[in-house]
C-alpha positions in Angstrom: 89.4 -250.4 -2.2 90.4 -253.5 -4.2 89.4 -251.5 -7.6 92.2 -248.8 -6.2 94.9 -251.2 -5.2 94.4 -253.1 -9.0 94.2 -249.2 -10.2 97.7 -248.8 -8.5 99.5 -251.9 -9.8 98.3 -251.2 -13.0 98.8 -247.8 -13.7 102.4 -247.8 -12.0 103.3 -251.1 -14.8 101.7 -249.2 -17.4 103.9 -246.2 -17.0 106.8 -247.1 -15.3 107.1 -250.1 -17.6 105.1 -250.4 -20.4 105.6 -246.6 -21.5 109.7 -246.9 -21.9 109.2 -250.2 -23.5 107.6 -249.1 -26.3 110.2 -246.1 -26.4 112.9 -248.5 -26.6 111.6 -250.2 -29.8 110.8 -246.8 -31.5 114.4 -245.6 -30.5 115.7 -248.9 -31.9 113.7 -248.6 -35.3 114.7 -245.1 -35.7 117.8 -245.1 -35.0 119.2 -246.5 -38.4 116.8 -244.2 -40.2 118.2 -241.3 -39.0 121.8 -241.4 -41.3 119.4 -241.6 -44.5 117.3 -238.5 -43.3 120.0 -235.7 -42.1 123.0 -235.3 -44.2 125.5 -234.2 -41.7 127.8 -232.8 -44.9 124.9 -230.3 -45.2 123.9 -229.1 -42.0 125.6 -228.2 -38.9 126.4 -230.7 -36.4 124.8 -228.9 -33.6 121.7 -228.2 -35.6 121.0 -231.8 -36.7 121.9 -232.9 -32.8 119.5 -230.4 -31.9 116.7 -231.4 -34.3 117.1 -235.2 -33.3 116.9 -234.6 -30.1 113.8 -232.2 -30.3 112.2 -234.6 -32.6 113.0 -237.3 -30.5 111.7 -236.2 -27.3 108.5 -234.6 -29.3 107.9 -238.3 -30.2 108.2 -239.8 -26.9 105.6 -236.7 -25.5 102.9 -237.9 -28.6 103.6 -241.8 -27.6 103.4 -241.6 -24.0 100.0 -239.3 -24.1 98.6 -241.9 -26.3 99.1 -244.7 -23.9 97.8 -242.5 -21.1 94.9 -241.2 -23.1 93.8 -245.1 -23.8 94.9 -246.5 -20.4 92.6 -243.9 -19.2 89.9 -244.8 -21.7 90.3 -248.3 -19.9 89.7 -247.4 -16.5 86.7 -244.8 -17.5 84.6 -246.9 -15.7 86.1 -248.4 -13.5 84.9 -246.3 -10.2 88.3 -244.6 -9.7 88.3 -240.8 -8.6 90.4 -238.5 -11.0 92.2 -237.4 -8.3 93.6 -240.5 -7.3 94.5 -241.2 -11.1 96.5 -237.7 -10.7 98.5 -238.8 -7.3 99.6 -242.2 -8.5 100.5 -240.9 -11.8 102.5 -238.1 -9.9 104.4 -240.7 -8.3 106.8 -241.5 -11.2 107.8 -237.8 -11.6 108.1 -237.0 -8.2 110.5 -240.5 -8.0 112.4 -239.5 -10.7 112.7 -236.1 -9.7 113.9 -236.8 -6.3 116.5 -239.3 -8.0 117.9 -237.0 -10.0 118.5 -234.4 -7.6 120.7 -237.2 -5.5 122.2 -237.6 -8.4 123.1 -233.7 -9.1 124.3 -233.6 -5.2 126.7 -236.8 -5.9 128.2 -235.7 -8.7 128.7 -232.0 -7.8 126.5 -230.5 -10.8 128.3 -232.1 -13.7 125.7 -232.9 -16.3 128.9 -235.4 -17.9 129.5 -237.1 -14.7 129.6 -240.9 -14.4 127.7 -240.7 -11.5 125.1 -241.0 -14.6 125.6 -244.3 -14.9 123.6 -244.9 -11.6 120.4 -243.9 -13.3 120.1 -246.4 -16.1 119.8 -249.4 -13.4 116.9 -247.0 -11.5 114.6 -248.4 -14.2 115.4 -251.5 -15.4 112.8 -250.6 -18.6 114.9 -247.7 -19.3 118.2 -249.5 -19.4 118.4 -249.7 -22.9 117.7 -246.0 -23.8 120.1 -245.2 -20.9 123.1 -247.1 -22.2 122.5 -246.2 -26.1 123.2 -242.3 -24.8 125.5 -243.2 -22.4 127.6 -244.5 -25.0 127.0 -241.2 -26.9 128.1 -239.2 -23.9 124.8 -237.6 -23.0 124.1 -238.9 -19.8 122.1 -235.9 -18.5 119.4 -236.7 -21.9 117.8 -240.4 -19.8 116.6 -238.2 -16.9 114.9 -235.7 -19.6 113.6 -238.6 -21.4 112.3 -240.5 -18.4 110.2 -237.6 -17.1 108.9 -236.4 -20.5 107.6 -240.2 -20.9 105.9 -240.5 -17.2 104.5 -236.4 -17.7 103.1 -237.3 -21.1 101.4 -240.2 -19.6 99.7 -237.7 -17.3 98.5 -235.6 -20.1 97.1 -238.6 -21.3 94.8 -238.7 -18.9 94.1 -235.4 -18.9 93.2 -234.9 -22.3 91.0 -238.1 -22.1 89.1 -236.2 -19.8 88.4 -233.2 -21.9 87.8 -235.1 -25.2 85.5 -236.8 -24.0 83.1 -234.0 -22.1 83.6 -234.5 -18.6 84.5 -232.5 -15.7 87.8 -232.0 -14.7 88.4 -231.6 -11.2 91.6 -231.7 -9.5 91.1 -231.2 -6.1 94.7 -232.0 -4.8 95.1 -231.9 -0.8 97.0 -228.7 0.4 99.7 -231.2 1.5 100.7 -232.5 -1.6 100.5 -229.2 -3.3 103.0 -228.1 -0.9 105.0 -230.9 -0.9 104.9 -231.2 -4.9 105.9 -227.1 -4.9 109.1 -228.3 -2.4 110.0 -231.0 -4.7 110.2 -228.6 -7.4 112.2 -226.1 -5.8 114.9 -228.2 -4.5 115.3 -229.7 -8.0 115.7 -225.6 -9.7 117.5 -224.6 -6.4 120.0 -227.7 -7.0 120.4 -227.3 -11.1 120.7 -222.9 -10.3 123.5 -223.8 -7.2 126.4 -226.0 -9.2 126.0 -223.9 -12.0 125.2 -219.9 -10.6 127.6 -217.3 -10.8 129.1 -215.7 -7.6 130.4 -212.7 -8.1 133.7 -211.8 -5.8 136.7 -209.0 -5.5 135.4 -208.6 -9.4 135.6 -212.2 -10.4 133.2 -214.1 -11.9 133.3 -217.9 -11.2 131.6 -220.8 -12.6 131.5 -223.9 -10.3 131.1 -227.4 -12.2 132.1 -230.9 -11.9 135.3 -231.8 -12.2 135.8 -233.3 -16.2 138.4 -234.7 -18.6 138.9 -234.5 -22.4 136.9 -237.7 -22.6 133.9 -235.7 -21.3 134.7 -232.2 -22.6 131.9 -230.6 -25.0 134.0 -230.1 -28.1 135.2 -233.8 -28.6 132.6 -234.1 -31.1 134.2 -231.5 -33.2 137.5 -232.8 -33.0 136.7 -236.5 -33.9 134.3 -235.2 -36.9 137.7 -233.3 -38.2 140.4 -236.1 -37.4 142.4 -236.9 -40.0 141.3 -238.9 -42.9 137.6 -239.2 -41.2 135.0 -238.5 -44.7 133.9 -235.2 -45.2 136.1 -233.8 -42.4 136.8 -230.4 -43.7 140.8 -230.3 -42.9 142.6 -228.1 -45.9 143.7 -230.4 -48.4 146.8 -230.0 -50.9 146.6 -229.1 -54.6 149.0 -232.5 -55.4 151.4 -234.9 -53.1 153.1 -233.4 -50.4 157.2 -233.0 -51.3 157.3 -235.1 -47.4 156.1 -238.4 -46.7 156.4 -240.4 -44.0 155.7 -244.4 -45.4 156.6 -246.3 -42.2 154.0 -246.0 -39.6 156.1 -247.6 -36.8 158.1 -244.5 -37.4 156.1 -241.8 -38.0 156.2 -238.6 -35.7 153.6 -238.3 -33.2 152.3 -235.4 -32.4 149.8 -233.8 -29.9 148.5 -230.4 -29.3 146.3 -227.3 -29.1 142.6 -227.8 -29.6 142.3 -224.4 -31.6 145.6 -225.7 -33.6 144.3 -229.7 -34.1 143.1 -228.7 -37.9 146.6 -227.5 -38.7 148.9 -230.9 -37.4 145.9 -232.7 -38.7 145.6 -231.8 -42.3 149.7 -232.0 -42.1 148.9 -235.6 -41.2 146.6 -236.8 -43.6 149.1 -235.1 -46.5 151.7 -236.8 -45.0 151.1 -239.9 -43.3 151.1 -242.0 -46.5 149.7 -245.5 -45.5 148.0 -244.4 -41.9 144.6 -243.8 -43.5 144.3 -246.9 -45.5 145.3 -248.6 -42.6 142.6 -247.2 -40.5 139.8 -247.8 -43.4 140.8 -251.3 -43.2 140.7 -251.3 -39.7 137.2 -249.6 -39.9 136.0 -252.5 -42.2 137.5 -254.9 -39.7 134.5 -256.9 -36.7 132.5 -255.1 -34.1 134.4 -256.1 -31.2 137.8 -254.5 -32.8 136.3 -250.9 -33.6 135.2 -251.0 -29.6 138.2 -252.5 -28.4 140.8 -250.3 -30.6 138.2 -247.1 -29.5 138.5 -246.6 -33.6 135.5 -243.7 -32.7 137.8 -241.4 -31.3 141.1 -242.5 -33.6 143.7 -240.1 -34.0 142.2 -237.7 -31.0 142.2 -239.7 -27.3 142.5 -242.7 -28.7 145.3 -245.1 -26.5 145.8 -247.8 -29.0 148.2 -247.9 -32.0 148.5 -246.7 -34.2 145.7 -244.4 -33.7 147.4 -242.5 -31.1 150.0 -241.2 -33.0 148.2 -238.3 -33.5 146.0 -237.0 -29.9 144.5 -233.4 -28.8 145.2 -233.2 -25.2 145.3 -229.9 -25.5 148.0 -227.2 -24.3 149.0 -228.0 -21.0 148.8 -232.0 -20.8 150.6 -231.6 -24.3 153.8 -230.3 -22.7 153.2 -232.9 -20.1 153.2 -235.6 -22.4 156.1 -233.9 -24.6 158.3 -233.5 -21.1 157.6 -237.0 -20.3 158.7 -238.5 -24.1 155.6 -239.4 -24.5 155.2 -237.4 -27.9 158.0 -236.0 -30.4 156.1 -232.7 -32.1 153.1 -230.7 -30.0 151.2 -228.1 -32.1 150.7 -225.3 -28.8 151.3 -221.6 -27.8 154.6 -220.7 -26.2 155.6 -222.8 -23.0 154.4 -221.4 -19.3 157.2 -220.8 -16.5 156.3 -224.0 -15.1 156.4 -225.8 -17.9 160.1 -224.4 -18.7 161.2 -225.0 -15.5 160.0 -228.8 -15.9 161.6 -229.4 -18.8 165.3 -228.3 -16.8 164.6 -230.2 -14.0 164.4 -232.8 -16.5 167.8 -232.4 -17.8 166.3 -231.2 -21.1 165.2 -228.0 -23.1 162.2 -227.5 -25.6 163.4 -227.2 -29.3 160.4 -223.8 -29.9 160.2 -223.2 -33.7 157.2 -220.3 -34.6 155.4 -221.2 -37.1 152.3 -219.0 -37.2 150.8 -216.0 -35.6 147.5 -215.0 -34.3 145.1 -212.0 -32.9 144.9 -211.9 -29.4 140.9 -211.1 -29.2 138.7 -209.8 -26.2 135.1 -209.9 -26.4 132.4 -207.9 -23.9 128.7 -208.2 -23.6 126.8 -206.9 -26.3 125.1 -204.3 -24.5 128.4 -202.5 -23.3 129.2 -198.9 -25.1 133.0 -199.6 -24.3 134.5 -200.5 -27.7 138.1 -200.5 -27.7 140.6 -200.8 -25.0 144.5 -200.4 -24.9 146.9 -202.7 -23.6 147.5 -200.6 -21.0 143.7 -200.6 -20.0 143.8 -204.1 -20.1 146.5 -204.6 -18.1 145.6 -202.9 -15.1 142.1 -204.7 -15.7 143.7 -207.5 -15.2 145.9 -206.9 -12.0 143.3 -205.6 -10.2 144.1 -202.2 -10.9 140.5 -201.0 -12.5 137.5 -202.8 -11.0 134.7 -200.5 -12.8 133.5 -200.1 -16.6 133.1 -196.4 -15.9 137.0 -196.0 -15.4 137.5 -197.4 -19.2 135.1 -194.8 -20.2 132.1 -196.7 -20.0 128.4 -197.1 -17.3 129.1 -197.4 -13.9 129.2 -201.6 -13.5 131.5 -203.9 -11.7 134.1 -205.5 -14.9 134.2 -209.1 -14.4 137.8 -210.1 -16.1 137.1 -214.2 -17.2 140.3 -216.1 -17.5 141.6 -219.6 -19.0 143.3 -222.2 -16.5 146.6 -222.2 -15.7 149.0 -223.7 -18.1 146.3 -223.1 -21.2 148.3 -221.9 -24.1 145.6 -218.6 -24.3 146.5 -218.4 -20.4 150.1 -218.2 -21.3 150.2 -215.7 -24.5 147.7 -213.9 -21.6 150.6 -213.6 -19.0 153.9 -213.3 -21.3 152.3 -211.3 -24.4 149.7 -209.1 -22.7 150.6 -208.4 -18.7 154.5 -208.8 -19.7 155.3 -209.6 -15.9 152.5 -207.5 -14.8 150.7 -209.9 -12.2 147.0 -210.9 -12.8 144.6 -211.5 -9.9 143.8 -214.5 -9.2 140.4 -216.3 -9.3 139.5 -217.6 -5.6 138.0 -221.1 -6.8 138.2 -222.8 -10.5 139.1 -221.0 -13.7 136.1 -219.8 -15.3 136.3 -222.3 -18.7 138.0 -225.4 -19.5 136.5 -225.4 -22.7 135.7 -221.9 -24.8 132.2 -223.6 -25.9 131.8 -224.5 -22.5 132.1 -220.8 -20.9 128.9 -219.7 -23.7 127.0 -222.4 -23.1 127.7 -222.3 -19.4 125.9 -218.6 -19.8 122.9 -219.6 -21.4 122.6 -221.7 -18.8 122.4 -219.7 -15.7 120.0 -217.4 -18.1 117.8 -220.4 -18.7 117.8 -221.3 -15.0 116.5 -217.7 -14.0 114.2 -217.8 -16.3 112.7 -221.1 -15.6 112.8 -220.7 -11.5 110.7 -217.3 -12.3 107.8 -219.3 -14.2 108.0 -222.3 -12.1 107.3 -219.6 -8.9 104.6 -218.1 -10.5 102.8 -221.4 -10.8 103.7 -222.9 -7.3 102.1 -219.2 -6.2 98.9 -219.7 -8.3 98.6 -223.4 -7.3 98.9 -222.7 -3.6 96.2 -219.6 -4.1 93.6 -221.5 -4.8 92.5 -225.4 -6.4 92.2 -226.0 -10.2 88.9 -226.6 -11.5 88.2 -227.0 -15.0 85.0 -227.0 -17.1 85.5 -228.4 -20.2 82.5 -226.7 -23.3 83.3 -228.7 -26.5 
């Protein structure tokens, strides 16, 4: 009993504590390694985010099975029954587990909420690797992180028993497989419920957590092509631009689309004579002053001047701002109705001036035969007026129309170019995608969910048939 309750207090330290410590000064090392190894000019962003992160969490797997495999070397003889070893390292997971889940309830199923923030004070030897991607904006990565680290010590343990020749019996009580099998379920049957599909009167919806810009998935892209930003891609002019604007207490500010950002910003950094050397100075400038001027995201969100004389808040807060005198050009698809009747109310009109065009573009699953549509096909898709794919000339299966939200410049070329007064239905909850990269990734998603609810049932099923028992012949 006293060789258990020393077991306990040292194996809970070990990888509750010690594990993440050693984490945190591998992440730390890293960290500035990383800029010398990937050349983001060369590779896509996603990709080298991808690879780090893969890498990353490979790493902490290795690390964390290491210390379990010698903690466990440690204890060998110390009188302790493997299946007690199993339970008390189970603890972690199932802690973590249920933590997150409260989490995921809280915050309504947004992966981005700030509700986040909670975790990094769960474990105080996780706080360090919880605020370095908290300030990075993936909050959803410390949860990942944490149980990778407590399930590789685990396999530690395990693979300590098979290297070195004994018998490997886990005999686990049919309690605690049932209550382990629960614990798993509630977590998939959380994740699958704020982000499922439901499908009504031929509308698809998405629920998620409320979000702004701040927390929106394509930031990244717009703040790797703000102006003036090194190796940013924007179109660049074969000489000087015949306009320049030299006094940046004076110079236009402007806000708009996200899909038109690359246009207003390459006009910028041709135009804007002076603005980017004052920002390089302001780059070279102390530590506290690029966090407290938010010089990260200058010339997209940012609130201070003068890096918010350019911002991307996107269609409909950019006509809010524009009503309000809060900007002087926006970049953005023709104004909605409301937005019209605003600017009236306001004793004032919008001055519109085209200056480009664009394809209108509608895109289907892969797998549907139906190829072309008219505009008169789309238009009564839209209104409610054709409900099946076999009506369009296409299988017999329930169309599923996705819209923007309300006030979206695509939303408005949508209801003025397309329907032309025609009404559209209208979804019951949320729009389906505040973000387009966020409506494909949204899709994988649910996919992913399905996919991994199916193999987690099969194992509950085959751990509830019958208890594991191993015989290891090396």
């Amino acid at each position: 009993m006293k060789n258990n309750k020393k077991y306990l207090f040292t194996a809970l330290a070990t990888q509750m504590l010690l594990v993440p410590i050693v984490i945190t000064v591998m992440l730390i090392v890293l960290m500035p390694m990383l800029g010398s190894v990937l050349d983001l000019s060369k590779t896509g962003k996603y990709t080298v985010g991808l690879i780090v992160l893969l890498g990353f969490s490979i790493a902490i797997l290795i690390i964390s099975t290491i210390i379990g495999m010698i903690f466990s070397r440690l204890w060998s003889k110390g009188g302790i029954e493997l299946k007690y070893k199993y339970k008390i390292s189970l603890f972690p997971i199932c802690y973590a587990i249920i933590f997150a889940i409260g989490i995921l309830l809280f915050s309504k199923g947004n992966y981005n909420s700030i509700w986040w923030i909670v975790y990094i004070y769960k474990n105080p030897a996780f706080f360090m690797i919880g605020l370095i991607f908290f300030l990075m904006g993936r909050y959803f990565m410390l949860p990942v992180i944490e149980l990778i680290s407590y399930i590789g010590f685990v396999l530690g343990i395990f693979l300590y028993q098979v290297i070195s020749r004994k018998e490997i019996k886990i005999e686990t009580s049919r309690n605690f497989t049932i209550v382990s099998a629960l614990i798993v379920i509630a977590l998939v049957a959380v994740l699958a419920g704020f982000t499922k599909d439901v499908i009504s009167n031929g509308i698809t919806e998405i629920t998620y957590g409320k979000t702004d810009l701040k927390n929106d998935l394509n930031e990244d892209d717009l703040i790797n092509i703000a102006p003036f930003k090194v190796a940013n891609g924007l179109a660049k002019l074969g000489g000087p631009a015949s306009l320049q604007f030299t006094d940046i207490n004076t110079m236009p500010r402007l806000d708009g689309a996200t899909a038109a950002y690359p246009v207003y910003a390459s006009f910028v950094e041709a135009t804007y004579k002076g603005l980017g050397e004052y920002y390089f100075n302001a780059m070279k400038s102390s530590t506290q002053e690029f966090i407290d001027k938010d010089m990260h995201v200058a010339f997209v969100i940012s609130d201070h001047f003068p890096f918010n004389i350019v911002k991307c808040s996107k269609t409909g807060e950019a006509y809010e701002r524009l009503i309000k005198k809060e900007t002087d050009i926006i970049f953005v698809a023709e104004p909605s109705k409301e937005h019209i009747e605003k600017i009236k109310a306001s004793g004032d009109e919008f001055a519109l001036t085209p200056i480009a065009s664009e394809a209108f573009v509608f895109f289907t699953n892969k797998q549907n035969s139906v190829e072309n549509l008219s505009v008169k096909q789309i238009q009564d898709i839209y209104s409610g007026n054709v409900n099946n794919w076999k009506e369009v000339g296409g299988e017999n299966k329930t169309i599923l129309p996705f819209q923007r939200p309300e006030n979206s410049g695509s939303q408005t070329v949508m209801q003025n170019k397309v329907m032309k007064g025609i009404t559209m239905i209208s979804p019951r909850k949320k729009i389906l995608s505040m973000v387009w990269v966020g409506l494909f990734l949204r899709l994988q998603i649910i996919r992913m969910q399905r996919i991994l609810l199916a193999i987690l049932l099969c194992i509950i099923l085959l751990k509830c048939l019958k208890t594991i028992k191993l015989n290891t012949l090396l």
